[in-house]
N, C-alpha and C positions, 0 to 999 in steps of 0.2 A: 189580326188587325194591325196595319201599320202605325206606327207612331207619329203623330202627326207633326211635329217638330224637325222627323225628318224627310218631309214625302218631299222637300225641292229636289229635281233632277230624277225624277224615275218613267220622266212620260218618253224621253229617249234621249241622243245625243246634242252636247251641249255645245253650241260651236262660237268662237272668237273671229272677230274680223280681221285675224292677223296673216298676213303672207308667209307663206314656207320660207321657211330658211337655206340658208345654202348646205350649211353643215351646222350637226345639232354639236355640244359639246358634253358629252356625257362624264362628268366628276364624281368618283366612289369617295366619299366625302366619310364610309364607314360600312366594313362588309364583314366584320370578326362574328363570332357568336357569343361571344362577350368581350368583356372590359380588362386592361389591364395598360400596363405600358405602351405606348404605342397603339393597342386597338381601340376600334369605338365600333358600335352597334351600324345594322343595316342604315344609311343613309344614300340614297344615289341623288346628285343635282343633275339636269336637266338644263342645259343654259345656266342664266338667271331665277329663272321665272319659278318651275317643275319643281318639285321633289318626288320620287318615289320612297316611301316609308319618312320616318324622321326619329332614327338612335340616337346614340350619341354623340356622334359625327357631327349632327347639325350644330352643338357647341363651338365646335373648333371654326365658323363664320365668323368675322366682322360683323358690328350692326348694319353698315353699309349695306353688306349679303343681305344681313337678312333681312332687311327692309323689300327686299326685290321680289323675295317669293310671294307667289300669286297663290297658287294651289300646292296639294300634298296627294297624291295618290298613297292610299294605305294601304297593303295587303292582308292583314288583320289587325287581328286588339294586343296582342303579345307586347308586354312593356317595354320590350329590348326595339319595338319597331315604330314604339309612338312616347317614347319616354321625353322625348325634346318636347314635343308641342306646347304644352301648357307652358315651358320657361319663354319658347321662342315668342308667344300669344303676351306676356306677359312683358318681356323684355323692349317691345316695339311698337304696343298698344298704337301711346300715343308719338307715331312715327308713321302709321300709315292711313291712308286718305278711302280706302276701303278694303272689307272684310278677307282675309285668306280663307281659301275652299277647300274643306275636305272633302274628298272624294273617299268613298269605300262602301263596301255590302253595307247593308241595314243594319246585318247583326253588329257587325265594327265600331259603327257611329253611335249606336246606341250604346256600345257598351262604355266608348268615352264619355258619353254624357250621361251615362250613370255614375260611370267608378273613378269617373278624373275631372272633369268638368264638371261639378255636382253642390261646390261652396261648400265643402267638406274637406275634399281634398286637396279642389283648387275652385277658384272663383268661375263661374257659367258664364266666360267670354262669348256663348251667343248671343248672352242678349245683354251683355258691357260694352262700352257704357250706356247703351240703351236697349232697347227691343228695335226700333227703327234704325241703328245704326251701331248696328253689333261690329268686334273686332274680327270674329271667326263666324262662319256658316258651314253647315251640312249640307253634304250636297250626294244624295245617293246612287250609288252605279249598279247596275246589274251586269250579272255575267254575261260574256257577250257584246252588252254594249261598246261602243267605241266614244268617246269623248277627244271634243278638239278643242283643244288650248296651247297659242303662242304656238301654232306652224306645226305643232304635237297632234297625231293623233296616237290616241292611248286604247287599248283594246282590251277589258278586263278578262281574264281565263279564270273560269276556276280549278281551285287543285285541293291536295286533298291535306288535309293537317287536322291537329286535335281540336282547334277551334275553325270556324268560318273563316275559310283563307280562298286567296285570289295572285295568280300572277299577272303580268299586264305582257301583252307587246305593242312594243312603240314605232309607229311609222313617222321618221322622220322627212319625209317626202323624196329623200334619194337613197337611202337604205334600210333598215328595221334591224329591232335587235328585241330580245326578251327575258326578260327577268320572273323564275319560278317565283318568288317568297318563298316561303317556309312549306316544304310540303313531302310526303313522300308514295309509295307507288301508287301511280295513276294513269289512267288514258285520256283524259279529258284537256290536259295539259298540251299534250303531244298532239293529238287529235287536231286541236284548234292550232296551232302553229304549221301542222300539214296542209290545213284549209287554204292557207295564202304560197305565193310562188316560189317569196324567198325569205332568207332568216341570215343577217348578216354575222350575229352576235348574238351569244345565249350567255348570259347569269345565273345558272343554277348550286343551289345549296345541298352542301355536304355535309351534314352540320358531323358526324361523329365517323369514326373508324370504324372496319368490320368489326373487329373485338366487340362493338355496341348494339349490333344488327339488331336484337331484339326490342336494346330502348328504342332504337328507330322508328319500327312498327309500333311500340306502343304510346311515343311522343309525338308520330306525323311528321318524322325527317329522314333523309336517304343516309347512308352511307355506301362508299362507293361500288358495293355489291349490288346495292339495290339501287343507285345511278347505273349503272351499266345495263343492267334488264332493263331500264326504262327508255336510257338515252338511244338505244336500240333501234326504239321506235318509231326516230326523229327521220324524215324523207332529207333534209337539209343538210346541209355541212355547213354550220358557222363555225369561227374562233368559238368556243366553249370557256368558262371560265366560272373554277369555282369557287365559293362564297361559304358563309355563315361557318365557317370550321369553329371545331371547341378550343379555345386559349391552350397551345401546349402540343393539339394534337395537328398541327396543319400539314409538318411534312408526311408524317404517318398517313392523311389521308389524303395528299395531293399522292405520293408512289403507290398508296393503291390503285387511286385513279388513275393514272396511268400504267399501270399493271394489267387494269380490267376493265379499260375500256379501249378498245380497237377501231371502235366506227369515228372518232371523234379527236380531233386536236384539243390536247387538255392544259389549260394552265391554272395556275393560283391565280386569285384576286387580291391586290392589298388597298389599303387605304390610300387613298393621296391618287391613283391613277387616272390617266384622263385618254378618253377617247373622244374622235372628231366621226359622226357617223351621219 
């Protein structure tokens, strides 16, 4: 049985009266697989408005920023991917004139609003300062759907990881690009990015080196033995760019990646990078 708290947004896609933009401006705002000098957690901005996931990245905003974001697309519950929310919910309550939307599978939302949103851990900003006029709402996606927000359309994939994970591709109305989350070998991923004509730009996660192949399998992450069997898959050639590496190990697993992958143009992703797409 669904939870009823979160059934907004599951009868299908949710769409905004906003006109396409000319060019979207996509900000790695934090792509590390953890934390340390320099790195911060998945965070990708979207414009203003967008977020995909929110690590730790999303600290390094001005309030100004973050006053702007509208929605969050989540790709799961993993703390490194939604560890902002509750400061950012928190930090700019009373700053905005209505609710920011998460977006994410059922399982996702619910697990925030058990294990983070719960007045245990942090105050249940859905329904602060009131039930009528909460600062956050749930907003549930299923796989597949497509949701339009701010000239965005957002297309949930699912893939495969140790919790309920999801990547998204994003049609910016004049190119597309797509971001795995956290995931590792899959066809459902690949599948659904064949389905459409083109794919300008791929974000996929590398999170560990071959030397780790097994935690791989056993955590729901590639390393780039098992990006290569996958990316194989892909009918497309976009820029490729990969993401989540372990603090320490990036060059070790971007020379593999490019050792053992042949079908695909490979680079690193760092923080701070900004594409126009």
């Amino acid at each position: 049985m669904r939870n009823p708290d979160l059934m907004l947004g599951t009868a299908g896609p949710m769409t905004m009266n906003v006109e396409s933009l000319d060019a979207m401006e996509l900000t790695v705002l934090g792509c590390s697989g953890g934390v340390g000098e320099d790195l911060r957690t998945t965070t990708l901005r979207l414009n203003d408005e967008v977020l995909i996931d929110a690590g730790t990245g999303l600290g390094d905003l001005c309030l100004d920023d973050m006053v702007k974001i509208r929605h969050i697309f989540l790709t799961h519950s993993h703390l490194d991917h939604i560890v902002s929310i509750p400061l950012l919910i928190d930090s700019i309550f009373d700053r905005i004139g209505e609710p920011i939307v998460i977006h994410g599978l059922e399982a996702t939302l619910l697990a925030l609003k058990t294990h983070i949103f719960n007045n245990v851990i942090w105050p249940d900003f859905s329904i602060l300062p009131s039930r009528e006029q909460p600062v956050m709402r749930y907003e549930v996606m299923m796989p597949g759907q497509v949701v339009e927000v701010s000239g965005l359309k957002l297309e949930m994939i699912p893939v495969n990881h140790i919790v309920p994970g999801v990547g998204y591709r994003v049609d910016t109305g004049s190119k597309t690009f797509a971001f795995s989350g956290d995931t590792t070998t899959n066809n459902t991923f690949w599948e659904a990015l064949n389905r459409h004509d083109r794919l300008d730009m791929l974000i996929v996660e590398t999170a560990f080196p071959n030397r780790d192949i097994e935690l791989c399998r056993r955590a729901g992450h590639y390393c780039p033995r098992l990006l290569a069997d996958d990316i194989a898959k892909l009918h497309h050639q976009p820029e490729v760019y990969i993401s989540h590496n372990k603090p320490g190990a990036e060059s070790e697993i971007f020379q593999e990646c490019k050792a053992q992958i042949t079908t695909h143009s490979i680079n690193p992703l760092t923080g701070g990078a900004k594409f126009k797409l």
